[in-house]
LOPA-435911 format. One record per residue (C-alpha): residue number from 1; residue in one letter; x, y, z negated. Coordinates in Angstrom, 3 decimals. Example, Ala and Ser with C-alpha at 12.3 -4.5 7.8 and 13.67 -1.06 7.14 Angstrom:
// residues 2
num|residu|u|v|w
1|A|12.300|-4.500|-7.800
2|S|13.670|-1.060|-7.140
//
This chain:
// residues 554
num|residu|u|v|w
1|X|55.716|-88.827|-23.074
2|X|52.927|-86.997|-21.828
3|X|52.423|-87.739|-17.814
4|X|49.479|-85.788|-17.524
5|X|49.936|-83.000|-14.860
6|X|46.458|-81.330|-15.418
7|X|45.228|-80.528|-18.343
8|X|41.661|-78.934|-19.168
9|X|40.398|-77.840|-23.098
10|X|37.496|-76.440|-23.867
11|X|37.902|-74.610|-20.341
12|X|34.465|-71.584|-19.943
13|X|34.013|-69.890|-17.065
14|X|31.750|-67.168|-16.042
15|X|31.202|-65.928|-12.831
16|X|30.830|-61.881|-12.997
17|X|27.533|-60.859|-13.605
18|X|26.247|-64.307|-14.390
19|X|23.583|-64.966|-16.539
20|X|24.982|-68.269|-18.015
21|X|28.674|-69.700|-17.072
22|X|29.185|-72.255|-14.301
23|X|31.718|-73.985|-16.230
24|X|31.244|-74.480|-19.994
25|X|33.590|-76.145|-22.806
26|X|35.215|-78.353|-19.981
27|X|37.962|-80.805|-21.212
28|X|39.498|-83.587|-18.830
29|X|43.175|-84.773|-18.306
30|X|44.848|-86.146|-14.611
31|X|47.446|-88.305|-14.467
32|X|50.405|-87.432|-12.041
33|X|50.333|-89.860|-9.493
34|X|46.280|-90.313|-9.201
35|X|43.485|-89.579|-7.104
36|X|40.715|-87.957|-8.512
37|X|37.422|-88.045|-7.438
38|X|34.868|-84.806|-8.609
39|X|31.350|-85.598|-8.864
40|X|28.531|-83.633|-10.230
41|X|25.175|-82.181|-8.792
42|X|24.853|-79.627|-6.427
43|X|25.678|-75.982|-8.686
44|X|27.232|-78.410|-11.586
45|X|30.541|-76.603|-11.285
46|X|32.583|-78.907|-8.718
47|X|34.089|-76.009|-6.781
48|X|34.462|-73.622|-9.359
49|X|36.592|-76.450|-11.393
50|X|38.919|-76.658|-7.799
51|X|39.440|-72.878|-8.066
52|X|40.328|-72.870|-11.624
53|X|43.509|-75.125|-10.640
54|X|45.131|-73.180|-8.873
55|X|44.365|-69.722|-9.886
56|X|41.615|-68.533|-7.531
57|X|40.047|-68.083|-10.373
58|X|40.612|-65.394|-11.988
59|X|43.255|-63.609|-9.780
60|X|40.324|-63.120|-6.720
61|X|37.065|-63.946|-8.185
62|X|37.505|-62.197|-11.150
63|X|34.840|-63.529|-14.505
64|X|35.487|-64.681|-17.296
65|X|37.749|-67.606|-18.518
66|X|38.734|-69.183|-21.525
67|X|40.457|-72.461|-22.751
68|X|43.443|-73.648|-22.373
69|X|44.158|-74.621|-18.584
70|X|47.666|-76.639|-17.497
71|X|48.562|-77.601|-14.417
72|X|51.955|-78.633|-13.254
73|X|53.485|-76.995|-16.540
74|X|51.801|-73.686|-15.879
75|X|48.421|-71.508|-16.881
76|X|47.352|-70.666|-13.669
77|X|45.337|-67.753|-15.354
78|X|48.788|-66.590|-15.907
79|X|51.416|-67.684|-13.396
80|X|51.403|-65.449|-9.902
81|X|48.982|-67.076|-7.037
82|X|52.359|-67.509|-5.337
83|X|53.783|-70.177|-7.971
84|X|50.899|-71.907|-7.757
85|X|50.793|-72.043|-4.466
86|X|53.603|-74.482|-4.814
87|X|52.337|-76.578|-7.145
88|X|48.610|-77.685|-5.532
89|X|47.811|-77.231|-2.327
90|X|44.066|-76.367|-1.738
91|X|41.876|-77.383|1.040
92|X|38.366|-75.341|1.568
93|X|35.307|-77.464|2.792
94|X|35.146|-75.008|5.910
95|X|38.988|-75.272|7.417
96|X|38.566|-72.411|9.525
97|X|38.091|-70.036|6.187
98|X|41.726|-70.738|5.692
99|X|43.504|-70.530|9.694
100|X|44.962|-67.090|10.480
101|X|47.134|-68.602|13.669
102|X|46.079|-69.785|16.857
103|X|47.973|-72.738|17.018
104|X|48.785|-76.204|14.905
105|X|52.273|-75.308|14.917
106|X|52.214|-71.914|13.588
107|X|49.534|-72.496|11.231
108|X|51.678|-74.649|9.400
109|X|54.605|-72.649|9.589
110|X|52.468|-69.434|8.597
111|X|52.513|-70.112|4.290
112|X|56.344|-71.046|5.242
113|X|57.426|-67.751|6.327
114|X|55.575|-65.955|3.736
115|X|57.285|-68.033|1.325
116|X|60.643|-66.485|2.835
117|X|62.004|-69.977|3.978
118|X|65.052|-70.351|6.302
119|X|64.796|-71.067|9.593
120|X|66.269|-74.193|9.460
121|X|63.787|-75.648|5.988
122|X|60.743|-74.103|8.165
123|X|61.537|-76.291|11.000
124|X|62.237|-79.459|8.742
125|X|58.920|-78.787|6.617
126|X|56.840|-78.384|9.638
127|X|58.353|-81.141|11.176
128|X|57.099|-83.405|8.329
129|X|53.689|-82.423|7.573
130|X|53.125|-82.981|11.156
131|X|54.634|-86.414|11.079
132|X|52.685|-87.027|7.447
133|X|49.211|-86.053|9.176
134|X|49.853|-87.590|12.731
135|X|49.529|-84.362|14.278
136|X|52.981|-83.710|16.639
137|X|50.919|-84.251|19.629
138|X|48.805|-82.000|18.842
139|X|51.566|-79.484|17.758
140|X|51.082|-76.938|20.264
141|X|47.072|-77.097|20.804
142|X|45.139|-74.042|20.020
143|X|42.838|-74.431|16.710
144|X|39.789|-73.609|18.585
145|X|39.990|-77.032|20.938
146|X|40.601|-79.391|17.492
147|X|38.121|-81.499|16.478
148|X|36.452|-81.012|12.893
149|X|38.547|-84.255|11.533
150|X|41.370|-82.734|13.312
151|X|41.347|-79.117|11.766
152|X|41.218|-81.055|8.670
153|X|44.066|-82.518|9.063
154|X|45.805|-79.375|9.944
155|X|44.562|-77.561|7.057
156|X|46.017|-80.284|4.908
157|X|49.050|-80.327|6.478
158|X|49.435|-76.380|5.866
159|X|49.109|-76.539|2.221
160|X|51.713|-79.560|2.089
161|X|54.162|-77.441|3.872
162|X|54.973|-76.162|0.405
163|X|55.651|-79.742|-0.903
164|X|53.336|-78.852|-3.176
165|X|52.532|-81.867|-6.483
166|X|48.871|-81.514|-6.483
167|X|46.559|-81.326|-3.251
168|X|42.807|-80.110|-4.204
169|X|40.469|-80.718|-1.551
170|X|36.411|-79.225|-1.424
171|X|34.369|-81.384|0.280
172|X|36.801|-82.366|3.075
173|X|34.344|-84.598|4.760
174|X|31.130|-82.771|4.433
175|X|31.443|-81.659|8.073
176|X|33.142|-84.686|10.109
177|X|31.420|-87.555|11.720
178|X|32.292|-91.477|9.956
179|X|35.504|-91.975|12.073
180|X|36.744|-88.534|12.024
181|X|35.632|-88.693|7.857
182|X|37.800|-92.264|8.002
183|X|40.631|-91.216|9.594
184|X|40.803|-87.820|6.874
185|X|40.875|-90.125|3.711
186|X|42.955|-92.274|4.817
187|X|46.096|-89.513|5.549
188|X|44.653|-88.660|2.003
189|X|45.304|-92.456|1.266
190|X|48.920|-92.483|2.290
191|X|50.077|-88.753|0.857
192|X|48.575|-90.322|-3.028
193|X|50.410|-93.726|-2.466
194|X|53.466|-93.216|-0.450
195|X|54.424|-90.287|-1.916
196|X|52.967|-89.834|-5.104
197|X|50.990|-87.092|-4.644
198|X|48.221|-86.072|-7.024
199|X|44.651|-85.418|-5.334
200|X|41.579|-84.014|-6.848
201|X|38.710|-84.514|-4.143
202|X|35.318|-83.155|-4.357
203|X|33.092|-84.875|-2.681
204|X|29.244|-85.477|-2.241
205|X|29.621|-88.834|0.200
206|X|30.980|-91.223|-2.799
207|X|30.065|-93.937|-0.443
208|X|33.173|-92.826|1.763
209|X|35.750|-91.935|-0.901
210|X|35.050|-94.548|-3.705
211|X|37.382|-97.799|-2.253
212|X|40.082|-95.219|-2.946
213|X|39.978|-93.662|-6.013
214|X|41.254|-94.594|-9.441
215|X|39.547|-91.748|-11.439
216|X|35.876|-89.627|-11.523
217|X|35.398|-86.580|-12.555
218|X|31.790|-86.206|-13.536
219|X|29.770|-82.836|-14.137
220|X|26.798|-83.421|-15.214
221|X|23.838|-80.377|-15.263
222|X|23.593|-77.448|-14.157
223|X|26.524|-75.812|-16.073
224|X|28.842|-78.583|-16.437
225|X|28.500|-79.361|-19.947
226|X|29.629|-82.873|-21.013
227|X|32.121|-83.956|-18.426
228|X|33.354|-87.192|-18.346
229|X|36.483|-89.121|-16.562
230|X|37.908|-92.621|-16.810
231|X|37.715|-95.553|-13.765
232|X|35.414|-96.002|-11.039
233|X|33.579|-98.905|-12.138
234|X|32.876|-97.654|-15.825
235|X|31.811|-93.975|-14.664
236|X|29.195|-95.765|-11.974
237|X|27.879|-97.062|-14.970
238|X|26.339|-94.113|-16.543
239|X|25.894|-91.713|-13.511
240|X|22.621|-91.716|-12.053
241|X|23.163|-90.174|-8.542
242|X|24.835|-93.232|-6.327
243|X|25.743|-94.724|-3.230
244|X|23.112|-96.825|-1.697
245|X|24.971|-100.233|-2.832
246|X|25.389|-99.011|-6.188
247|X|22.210|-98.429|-6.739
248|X|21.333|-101.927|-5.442
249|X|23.762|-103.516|-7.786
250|X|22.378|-102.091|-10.351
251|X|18.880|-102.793|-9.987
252|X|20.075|-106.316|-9.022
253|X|21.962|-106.378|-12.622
254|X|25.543|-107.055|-11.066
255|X|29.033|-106.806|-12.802
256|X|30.972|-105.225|-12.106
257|X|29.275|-102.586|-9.892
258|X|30.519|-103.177|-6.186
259|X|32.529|-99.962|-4.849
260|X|32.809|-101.206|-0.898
261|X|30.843|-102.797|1.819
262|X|33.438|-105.894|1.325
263|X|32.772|-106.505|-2.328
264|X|29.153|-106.152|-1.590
265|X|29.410|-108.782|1.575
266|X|31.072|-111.084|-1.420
267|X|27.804|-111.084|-3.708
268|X|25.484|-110.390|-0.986
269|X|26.276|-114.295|0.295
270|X|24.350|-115.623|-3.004
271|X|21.300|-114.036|-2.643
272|X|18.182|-115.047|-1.065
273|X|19.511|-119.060|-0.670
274|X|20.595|-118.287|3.383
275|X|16.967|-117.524|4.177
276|X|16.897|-114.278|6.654
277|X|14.172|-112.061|5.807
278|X|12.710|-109.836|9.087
279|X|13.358|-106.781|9.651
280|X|12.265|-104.579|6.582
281|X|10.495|-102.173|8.344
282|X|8.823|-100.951|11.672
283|X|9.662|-96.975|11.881
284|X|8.243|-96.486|15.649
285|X|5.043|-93.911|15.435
286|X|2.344|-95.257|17.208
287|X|0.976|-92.286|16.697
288|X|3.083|-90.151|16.801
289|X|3.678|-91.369|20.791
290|X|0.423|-90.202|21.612
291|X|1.209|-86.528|20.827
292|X|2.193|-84.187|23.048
293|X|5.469|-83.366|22.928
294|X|6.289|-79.848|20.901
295|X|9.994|-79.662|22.208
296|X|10.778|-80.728|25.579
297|X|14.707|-80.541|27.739
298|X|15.027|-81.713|31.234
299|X|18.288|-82.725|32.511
300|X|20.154|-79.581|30.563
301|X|23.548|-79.066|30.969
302|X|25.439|-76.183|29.076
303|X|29.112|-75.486|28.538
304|X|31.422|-72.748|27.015
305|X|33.629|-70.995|29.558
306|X|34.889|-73.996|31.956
307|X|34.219|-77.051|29.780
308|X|30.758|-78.972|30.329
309|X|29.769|-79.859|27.080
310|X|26.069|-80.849|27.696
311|X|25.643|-83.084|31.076
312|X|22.197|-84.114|31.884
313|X|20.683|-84.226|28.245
314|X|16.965|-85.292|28.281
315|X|14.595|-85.305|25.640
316|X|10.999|-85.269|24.388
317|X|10.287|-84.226|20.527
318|X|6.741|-84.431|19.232
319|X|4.503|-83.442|16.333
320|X|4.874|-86.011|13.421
321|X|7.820|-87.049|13.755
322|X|11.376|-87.289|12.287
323|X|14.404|-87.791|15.108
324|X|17.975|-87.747|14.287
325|X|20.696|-87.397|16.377
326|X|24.099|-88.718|15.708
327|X|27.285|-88.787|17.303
328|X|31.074|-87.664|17.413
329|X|32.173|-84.555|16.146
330|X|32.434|-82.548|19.491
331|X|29.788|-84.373|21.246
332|X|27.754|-81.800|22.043
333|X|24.998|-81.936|19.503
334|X|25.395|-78.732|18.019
335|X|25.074|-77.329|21.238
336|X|21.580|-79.015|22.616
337|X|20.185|-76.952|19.643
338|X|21.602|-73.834|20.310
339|X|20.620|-74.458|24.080
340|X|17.272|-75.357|22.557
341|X|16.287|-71.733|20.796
342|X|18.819|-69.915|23.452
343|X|21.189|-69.029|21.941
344|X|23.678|-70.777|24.800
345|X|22.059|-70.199|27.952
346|X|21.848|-73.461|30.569
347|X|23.323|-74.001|33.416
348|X|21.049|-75.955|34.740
349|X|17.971|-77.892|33.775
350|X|15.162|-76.469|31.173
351|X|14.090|-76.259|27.548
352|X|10.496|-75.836|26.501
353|X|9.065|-75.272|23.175
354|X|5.203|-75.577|22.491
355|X|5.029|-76.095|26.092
356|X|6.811|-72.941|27.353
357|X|10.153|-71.943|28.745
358|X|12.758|-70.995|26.570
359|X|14.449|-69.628|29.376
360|X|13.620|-65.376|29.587
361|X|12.167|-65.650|25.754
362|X|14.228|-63.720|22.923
363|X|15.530|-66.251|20.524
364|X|13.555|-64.202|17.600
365|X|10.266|-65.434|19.773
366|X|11.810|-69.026|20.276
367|X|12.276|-69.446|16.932
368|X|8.935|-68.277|15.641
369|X|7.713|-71.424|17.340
370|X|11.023|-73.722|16.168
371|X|12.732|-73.054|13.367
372|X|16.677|-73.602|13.509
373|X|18.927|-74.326|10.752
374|X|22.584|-73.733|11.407
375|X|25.790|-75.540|9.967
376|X|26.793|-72.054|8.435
377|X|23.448|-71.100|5.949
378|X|25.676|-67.709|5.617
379|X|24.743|-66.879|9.082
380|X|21.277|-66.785|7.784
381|X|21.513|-65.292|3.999
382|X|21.261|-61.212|4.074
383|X|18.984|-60.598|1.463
384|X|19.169|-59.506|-2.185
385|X|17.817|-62.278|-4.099
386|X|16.450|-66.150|-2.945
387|X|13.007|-64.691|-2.716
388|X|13.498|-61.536|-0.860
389|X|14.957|-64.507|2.048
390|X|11.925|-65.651|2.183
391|X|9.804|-62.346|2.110
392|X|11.609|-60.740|4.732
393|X|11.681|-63.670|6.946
394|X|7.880|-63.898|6.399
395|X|7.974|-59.812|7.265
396|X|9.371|-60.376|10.239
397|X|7.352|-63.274|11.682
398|X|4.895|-60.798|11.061
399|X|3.459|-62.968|7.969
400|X|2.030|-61.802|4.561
401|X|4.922|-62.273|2.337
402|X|2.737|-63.687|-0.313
403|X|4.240|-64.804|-3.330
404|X|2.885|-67.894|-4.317
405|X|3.669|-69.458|-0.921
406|X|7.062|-68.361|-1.716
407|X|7.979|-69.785|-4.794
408|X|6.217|-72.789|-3.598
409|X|8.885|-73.286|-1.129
410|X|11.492|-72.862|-3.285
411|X|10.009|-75.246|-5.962
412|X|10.161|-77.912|-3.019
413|X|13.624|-77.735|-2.576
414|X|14.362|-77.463|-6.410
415|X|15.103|-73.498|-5.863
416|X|12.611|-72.218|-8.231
417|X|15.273|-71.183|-10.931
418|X|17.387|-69.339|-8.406
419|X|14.524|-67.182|-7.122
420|X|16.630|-63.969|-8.024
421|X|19.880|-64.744|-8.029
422|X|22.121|-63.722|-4.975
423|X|22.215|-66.254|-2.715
424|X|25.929|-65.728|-1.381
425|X|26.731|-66.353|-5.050
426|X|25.348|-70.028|-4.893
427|X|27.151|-72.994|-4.418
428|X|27.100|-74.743|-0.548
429|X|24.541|-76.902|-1.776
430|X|21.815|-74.480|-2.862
431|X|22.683|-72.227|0.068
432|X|21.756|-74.737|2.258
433|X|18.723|-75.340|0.373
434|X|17.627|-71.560|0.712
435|X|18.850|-71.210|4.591
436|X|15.978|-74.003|4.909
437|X|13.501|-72.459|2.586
438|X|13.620|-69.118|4.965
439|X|13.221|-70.926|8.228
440|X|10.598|-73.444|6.834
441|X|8.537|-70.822|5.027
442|X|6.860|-69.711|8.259
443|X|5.862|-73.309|9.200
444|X|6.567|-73.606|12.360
445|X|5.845|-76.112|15.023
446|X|9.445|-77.607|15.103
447|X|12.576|-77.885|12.861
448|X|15.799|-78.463|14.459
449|X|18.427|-78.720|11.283
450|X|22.010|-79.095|12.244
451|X|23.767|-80.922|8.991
452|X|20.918|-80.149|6.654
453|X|22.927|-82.546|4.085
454|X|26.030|-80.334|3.512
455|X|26.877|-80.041|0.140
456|X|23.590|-81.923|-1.365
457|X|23.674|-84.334|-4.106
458|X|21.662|-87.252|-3.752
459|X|19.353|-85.980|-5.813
460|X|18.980|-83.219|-3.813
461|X|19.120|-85.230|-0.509
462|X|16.513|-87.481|-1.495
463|X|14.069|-84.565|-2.095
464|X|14.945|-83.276|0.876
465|X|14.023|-86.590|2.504
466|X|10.840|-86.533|0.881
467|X|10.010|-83.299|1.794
468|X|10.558|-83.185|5.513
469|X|8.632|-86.482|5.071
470|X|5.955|-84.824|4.213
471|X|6.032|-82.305|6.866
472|X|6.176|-84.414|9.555
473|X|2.866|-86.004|7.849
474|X|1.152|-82.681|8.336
475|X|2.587|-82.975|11.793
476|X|6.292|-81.055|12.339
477|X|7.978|-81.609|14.665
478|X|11.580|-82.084|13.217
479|X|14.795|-82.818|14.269
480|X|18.024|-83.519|12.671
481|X|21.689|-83.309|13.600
482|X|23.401|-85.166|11.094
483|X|26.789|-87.259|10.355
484|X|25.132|-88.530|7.162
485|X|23.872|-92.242|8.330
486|X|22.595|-92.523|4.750
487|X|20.143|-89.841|4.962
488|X|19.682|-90.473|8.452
489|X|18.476|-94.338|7.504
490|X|16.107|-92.799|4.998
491|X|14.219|-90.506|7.177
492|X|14.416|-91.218|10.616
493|X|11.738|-92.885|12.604
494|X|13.785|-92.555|15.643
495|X|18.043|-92.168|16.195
496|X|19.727|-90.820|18.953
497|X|23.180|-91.511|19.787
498|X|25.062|-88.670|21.536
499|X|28.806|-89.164|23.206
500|X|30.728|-86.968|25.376
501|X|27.472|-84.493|26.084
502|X|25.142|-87.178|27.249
503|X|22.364|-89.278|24.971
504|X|23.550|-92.753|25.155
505|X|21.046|-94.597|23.291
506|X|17.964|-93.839|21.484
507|X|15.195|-96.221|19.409
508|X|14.253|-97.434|16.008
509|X|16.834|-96.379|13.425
510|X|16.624|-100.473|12.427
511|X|17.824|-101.264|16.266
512|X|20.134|-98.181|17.184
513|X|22.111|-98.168|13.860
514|X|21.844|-101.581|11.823
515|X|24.365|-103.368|13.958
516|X|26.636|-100.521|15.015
517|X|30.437|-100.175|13.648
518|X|30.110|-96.656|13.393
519|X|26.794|-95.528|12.227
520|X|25.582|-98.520|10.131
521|X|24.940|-97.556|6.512
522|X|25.994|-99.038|3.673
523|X|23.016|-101.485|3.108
524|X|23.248|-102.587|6.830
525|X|26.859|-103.187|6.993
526|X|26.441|-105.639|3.646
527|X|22.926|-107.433|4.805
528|X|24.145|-107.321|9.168
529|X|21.239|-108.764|11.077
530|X|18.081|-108.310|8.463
531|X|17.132|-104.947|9.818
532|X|17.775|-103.573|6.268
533|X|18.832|-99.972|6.573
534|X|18.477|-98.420|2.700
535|X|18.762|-99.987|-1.000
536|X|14.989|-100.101|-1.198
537|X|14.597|-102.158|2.042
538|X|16.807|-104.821|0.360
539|X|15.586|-104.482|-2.770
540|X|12.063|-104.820|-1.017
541|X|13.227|-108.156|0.759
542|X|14.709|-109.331|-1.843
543|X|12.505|-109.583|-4.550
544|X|9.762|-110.817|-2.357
545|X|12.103|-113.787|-1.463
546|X|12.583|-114.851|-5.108
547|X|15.638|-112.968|-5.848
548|X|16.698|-112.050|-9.504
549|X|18.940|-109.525|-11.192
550|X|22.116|-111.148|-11.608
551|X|24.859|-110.933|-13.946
552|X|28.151|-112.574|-11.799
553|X|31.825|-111.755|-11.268
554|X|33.562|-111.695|-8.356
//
């Protein structure tokens, strides 16, 4: 009996127009009843595979596709977008692509009536997908006042509506802060093991999503080619790109590899014979102190409509140096860098940038001086081609657009093979990478960068790392909004915490995040109390205290 309920062979795609396909000679089999995990590098193919499943591909992209696809006894090449629609539910990475109501309620009940329910099954279906998601006290709330974990949740509970077997989700996470992130895997959790359903997941973050997961999906290069599946533990094994503890077990030689903080507490016990190392590293800049400040906000508070959001936010940010800020989703961080460049206006209190007021000053002439990244790189992406971003933004600053400065930048951030493709056409990763490239081409004094890790690879996030590294060494300012404690522990020689529109703490990244339950990484929460934030500040420790790669079971 086969109890497969997807089924890939030889599966091709081509995206129209392409020059080579995004998906090529894919083969890979789910079992009903699992939860898959979908890993590859940013552009490997993750996505498209998602959108293959359940027909967006080729009813609304069009391309071209061949193989044999199965899913849920149907070709969804072949069977109508509405049958499929029954059979996986799909999830975007950006929830609000998929709303067209205004409230939870109706949202939910929105695919119902299309489907041509009664009545009577509309309110029994609604009724339990907002029981399955915890969301009946939310039922009547408008969209627009969720939180990000909580519009995930609603978008989930839409595409369940239709009882569908399969849920597909892109990137659920990508956007949510740890507990919000938390509280979004483990609905996923319950749907996969109280009711059987199937999930496929893609997902950057492994460190979040691997305690759960009983299969990986791995895409390896650019187009795909080679994928493999089969069990956590014995995929970790040949995938280079992992969590921080997985890459310390492996260079530490343990087996099996570790997939959670607890089974790393359990073989973290027998290393370095009870003696406590200090702290691993020192990431206050003396000299950095000394400079002036580039960015400067005195007692700002901002709002939308009625709601405060910032109240009383101070803060000095100066050339070479790296600061992240962390905090809830809804906390207001987002907002101090819009209030930053202008583009939300303060109520009170002041913003300066290279010493002068933002307040009067176009955003255009704000942003000559601090370049801002958004969460959406769309809102930035209006050229042709990769490149042309670059030249026109250069144009505009009133720069030479000169070409070797260009394709520089874009060799940086790994870019140099898309310099003329279109960069809607590229996945979230790579558009995030070319959003930067545009506002970083112009060097300018600052960088604010809200989520600058959405849809990277760790590949591609350690480059990053390195590279903004080196730009605060040739003295950027730079700060980072960020829900990713992993790449904040790598770069950050300060954290801020930010709660309910105020900052409530702020100081070494060692101090602020090491011991908290929240933001601790991975390497922290194993090793609490060494002042060990990443795998190469244990590593580091470590070896220096006479410890040795190990070969143990747990």
């Amino acid at each position: 009996m086969n109890d497969n309920i997807i089924e890939l062979r030889h599966v091709t795609f081509a995206w129209p127009g392409a020059a080579r396909p995004a998906l090529r000679d894919v083969s890979l089999n789910v079992r009903a009843g699992s939860f898959a995990l979908v890993v590859g590098a940013s552009g490997a193919g993750k996505s498209t595979l998602l959108r293959c499943l359940n027909g967006l591909i080729p009813h609304f992209s069009g391309g071209e596709l061949n193989g044999q696809l199965r899913v849920d006894g149907l070709n969804p090449a072949l069977a109508a977008p509405r049958q499929m629609s029954r059979r996986i539910g799909f999830v975007f990475q950006d929830p609000e692509a998929q709303f067209t109501m205004d409230t939870v309620e109706d949202e939910i009940a929105f695919a119902l009536e299309n489907a041509a329910l009664s009545p009577a099954d509309m309110r029994m279906r609604v009724e339990e997908s907002l029981d399955l998601l915890e969301l009946a006290p939310l039922r009547e709330r408008r969209l627009v006042t969720l939180s990000g974990g909580e519009r995930q949740r609603v978008a989930i509970a839409s595409a369940l509506a239709l009882r569908p077997r399969i849920l597909a989700l892109d990137e659920p996470t990508s956007q949510l802060d740890p507990k919000s992130a938390e509280d979004v895997l483990q609905a996923l959790v319950r749907l996969n093991s109280d009711l059987g359903l199937t999930i496929v997941l893609v997902e950057h973050r492994l460190e979040r999503v691997l305690p759960f997961v009983d299969t990986i999906i791995h895409l390896p290069g650019a187009a795909g080619e080679g994928v493999e599946d089969g069990p956590p533990r014995q995929a970790l094994e040949r995938i280079v790109c992992v969590p921080p503890l997985v890459r310390l077990a492996k260079a530490l030689g343990w087996s099996p590899l570790p997939l959670s903080v607890k089974e790393g507490v359990q073989r973290a016990g027998a290393l370095a014979g009870g003696a406590k190392p200090a702290p691993a590293r020192q990431t206050d800049r003396a000299s950095g102190a000394a400079r002036a400040p580039v960015v400067q906000v005195r007692e700002a508070e901002a709002g939308y409509g009625a709601t405060p959001v910032l109240r009383g936010v101070s803060l000095d940010l100066r050339a070479g140096e790296i600061a992240v800020l962390m905090g809830r989703n809804g906390s207001g961080k987002t907002t101090l860098l819009k209030s930053i460049v202008g583009l939300i206006k303060l109520r009170r209190g002041q913003a300066l940038v290279c010493g002068e007021r933002t307040a009067g000053r176009s955003v255009a002439s704000v942003c000559r001086q601090a370049g801002y990244l958004p969460q959406d790189p769309n809102a930035l992406l209006f050229a042709d081609t990769v490149e042309d971003e670059l030249r026109v933004t250069l144009m505009n600053h009133g720069l030479p657009p000169r070409d070797a400065a260009i394709h520089a930048v874009l060799d940086q951030l790994g870019l140099a093979d898309k310099a003329r493709a279109y960069p809607r056409d590229l996945s979230a990763g790579e558009r995030q990478r070319v959003a930067l490239a545009a506002i970083a081409i112009t060097h300018p004094a600052a960088l604010l960068l809200d989520e600058p890790t959405r849809g990277l690879d760790y590949a591609a996030k350690d480059a990053l790392a390195q590279l903004l590294r080196q730009w605060r060494d040739e003295g950027m300012a730079i700060l980072v909004v960020s829900h990713d404690v992993e790449m904040a522990a790598l770069i950050a020689d300060r954290v801020m915490i930010m709660s309910q529109g105020e900052i409530i703490a702020e100081g070494n990244p060692a101090r602020v995040m090491a011991d908290s339950p929240l933001f601790a990484p991975q390497i922290a929460r194993v090793f609490p109390g060494r002042g060990w934030l990443t795998a190469e500040d244990a590593l580091r420790e470590l070896t220096s205290a006479g410890a040795r790669p190990l070969r143990q079971n747990v």
